[in-house]
N, C-alpha and C positions, 0 to 999 in steps of 0.2 A: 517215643511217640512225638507228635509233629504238632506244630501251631501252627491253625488253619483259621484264614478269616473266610465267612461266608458273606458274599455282598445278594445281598437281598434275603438275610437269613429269617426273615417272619414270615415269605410266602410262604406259597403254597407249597413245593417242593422245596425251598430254603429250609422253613421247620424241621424238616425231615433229614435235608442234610448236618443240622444243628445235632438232633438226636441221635442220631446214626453215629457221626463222627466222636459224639460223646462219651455213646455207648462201643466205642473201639479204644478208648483213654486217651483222644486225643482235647488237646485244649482249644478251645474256640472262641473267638471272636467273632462278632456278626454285626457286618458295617450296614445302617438303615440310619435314615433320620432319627428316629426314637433314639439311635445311640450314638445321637452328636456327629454324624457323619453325613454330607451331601455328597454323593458320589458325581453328582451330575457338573457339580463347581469344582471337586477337590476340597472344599471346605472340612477341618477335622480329620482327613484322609491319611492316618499314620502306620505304616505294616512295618515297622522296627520289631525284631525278633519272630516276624510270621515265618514260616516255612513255605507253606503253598496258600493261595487266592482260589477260591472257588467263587463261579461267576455265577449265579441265577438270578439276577435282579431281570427286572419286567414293567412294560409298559403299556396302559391303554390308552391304542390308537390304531388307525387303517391310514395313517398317514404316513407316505413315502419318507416325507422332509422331516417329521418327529420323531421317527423311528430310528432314522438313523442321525438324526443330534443326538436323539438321549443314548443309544448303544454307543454310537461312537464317541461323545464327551465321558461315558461312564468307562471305555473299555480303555482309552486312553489316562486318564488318570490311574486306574488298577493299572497298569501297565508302566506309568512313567515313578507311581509311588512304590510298586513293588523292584523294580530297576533301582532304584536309590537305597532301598533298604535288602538289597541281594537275594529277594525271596528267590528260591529254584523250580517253584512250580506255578503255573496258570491255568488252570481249570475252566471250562465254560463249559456249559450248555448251550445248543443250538436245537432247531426241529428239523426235523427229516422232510425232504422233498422240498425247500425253500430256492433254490437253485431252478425248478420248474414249474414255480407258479408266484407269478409276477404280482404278489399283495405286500401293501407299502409296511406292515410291519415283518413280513420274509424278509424283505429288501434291507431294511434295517439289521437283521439279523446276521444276512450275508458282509455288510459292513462289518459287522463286528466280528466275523471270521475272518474278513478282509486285515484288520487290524491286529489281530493276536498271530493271525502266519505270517506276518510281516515283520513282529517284533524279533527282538531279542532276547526274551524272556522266556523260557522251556515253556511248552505247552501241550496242553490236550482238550478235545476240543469231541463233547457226545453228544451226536445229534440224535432227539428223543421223539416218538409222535405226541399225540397231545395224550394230554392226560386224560383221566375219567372225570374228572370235575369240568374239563371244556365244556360237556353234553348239558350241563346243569349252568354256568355261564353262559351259553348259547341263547336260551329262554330268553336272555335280556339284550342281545348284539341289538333286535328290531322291535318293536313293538307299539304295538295299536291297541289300545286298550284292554283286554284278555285274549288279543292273539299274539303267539309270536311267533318270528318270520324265522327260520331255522333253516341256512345255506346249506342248500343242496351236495355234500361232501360224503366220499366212502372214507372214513377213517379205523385206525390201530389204538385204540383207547390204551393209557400203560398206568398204572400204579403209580401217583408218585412215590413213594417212599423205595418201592422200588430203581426208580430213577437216579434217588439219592443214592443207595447203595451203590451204584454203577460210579455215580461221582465219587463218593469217599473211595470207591475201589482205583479208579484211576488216580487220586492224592498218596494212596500208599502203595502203587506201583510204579510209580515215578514217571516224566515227561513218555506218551508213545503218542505224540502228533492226532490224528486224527480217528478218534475208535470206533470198533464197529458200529453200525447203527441199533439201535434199541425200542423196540418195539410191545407191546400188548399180544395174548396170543389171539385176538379176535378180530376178524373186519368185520366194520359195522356201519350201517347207512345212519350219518350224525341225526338226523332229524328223526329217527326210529328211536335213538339213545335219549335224545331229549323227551321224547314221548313215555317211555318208560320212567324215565326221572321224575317226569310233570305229575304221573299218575302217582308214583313210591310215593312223594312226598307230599301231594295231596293241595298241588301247588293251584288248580285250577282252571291252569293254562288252556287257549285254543292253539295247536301245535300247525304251523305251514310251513310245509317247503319252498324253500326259495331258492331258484335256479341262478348262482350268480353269472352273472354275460361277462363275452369275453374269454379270454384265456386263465384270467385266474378260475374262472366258475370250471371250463374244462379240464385243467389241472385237481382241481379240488375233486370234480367227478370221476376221472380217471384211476383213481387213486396211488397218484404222486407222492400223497403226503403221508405213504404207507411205505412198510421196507422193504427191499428185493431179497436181500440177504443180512446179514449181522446176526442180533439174539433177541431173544423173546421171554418178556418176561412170564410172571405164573397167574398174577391175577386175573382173571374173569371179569367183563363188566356186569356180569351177573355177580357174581359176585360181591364186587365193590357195591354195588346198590344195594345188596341184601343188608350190607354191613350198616 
């Protein structure tokens, strides 16, 4: 079995990678602030004996310029720390359809593709749609007092923990570059998923759609941010909400 550090291992999908990888015998490390690690300085930053780096850390922002300082001061330290300590594998997560639709945390993302195919460090690199917890994060992107404003977007809702399996599976199949893309078996109009969320949970919300302008709002609508091809996972957003 393999020593795997996860950098952003208490999100949302990080936990999942945590448990998963666990639950396979391998041993983990999970680099976050809480475990003495700024990924953003390098501060505490030590992969001596790690095997592979798996990348889900995350940031909130729609900001071009912080998007990519923070992916790219993070992807570059994992990158210059695991080179010193001879890790063989780099794992990262990315979202599907960032490439055509021009929002400043995509853009951020693409840097930090930019920066792991340019290394020297073996890599693999799944680009995922949003998860099913987006719909329920949505509620709060805009808001006016009990409305809120929910971007007008067709999306592929996916499991994370399913996402995670796809990662630990790429750690114990060793460097393959770029892997299929991964998807939800459902499209679904986000402001429809938040509406369903709003009612499950009893959250009280007034739910609007918001057309964003521009190219990114037509990408978003078009559904760019969905998959042409790759694999699909088993969850249901029906589902995930029941649960």
């Amino acid at each position: 079995m393999s020593t795997v550090a996860v950098a952003g291992g208490t999100g949302v999908v990080g936990r999942h990678v945590v448990e998963v990888a666990r639950a396979r015998g391998h041993d983990i490390r999970v680099l976050t602030r809480s475990t003495g690690v700024d990924l953003t300085t390098g501060d505490g930053l030590d992969l001596t004996g790690v095997d592979a780096v798996v990348d889900v850390t995350s940031v909130k922002t729609t900001s071009r310029r912080a998007a990519e300082e923070f992916f790219g001061s993070v992807t570059r330290h994992l990158l210059a720390a695991g080179k010193s300590a001879g890790v063989r594998h780099h794992v990262a997560l990315s979202i599907v359809g960032i490439d055509d639709v021009p929002y400043g945390y995509y853009q951020g993302k693409q840097e930090q593709e930019r920066i792991i195919t340019g290394s020297d460090v073996p890599w693999s690199i799944l680009r995922a749609t949003q998860f099913h917890e987006f719909s329920e994060q949505a509620l709060g992107f805009v808001t006016l007092g009990k409305l809120s404003l929910v971007p007008t977007m067709l999306s592929q809702p996916v499991a994370a923990v399913e996402v995670a399996e796809k990662l630990v599976d790429l750690v114990e199949s060793g460097p393959t570059g770029r892997a299929p893309d991964f998807g939800g078996p459902d499209r679904l109009q986000m402001v429809d998923m938040a509406r369903r969320v709003n009612q499950q949970r009893g959250l009280g919300r007034r739910v609007i759609a918001l057309p964003v302008p521009g190219a990114t709002g037509r990408g978003m609508r078009s559904g760019a941010l969905c998959t042409t091809d790759g694999q699909t996972g088993r969850q249901t957003f029906a589902d995930w909400l029941a649960r």
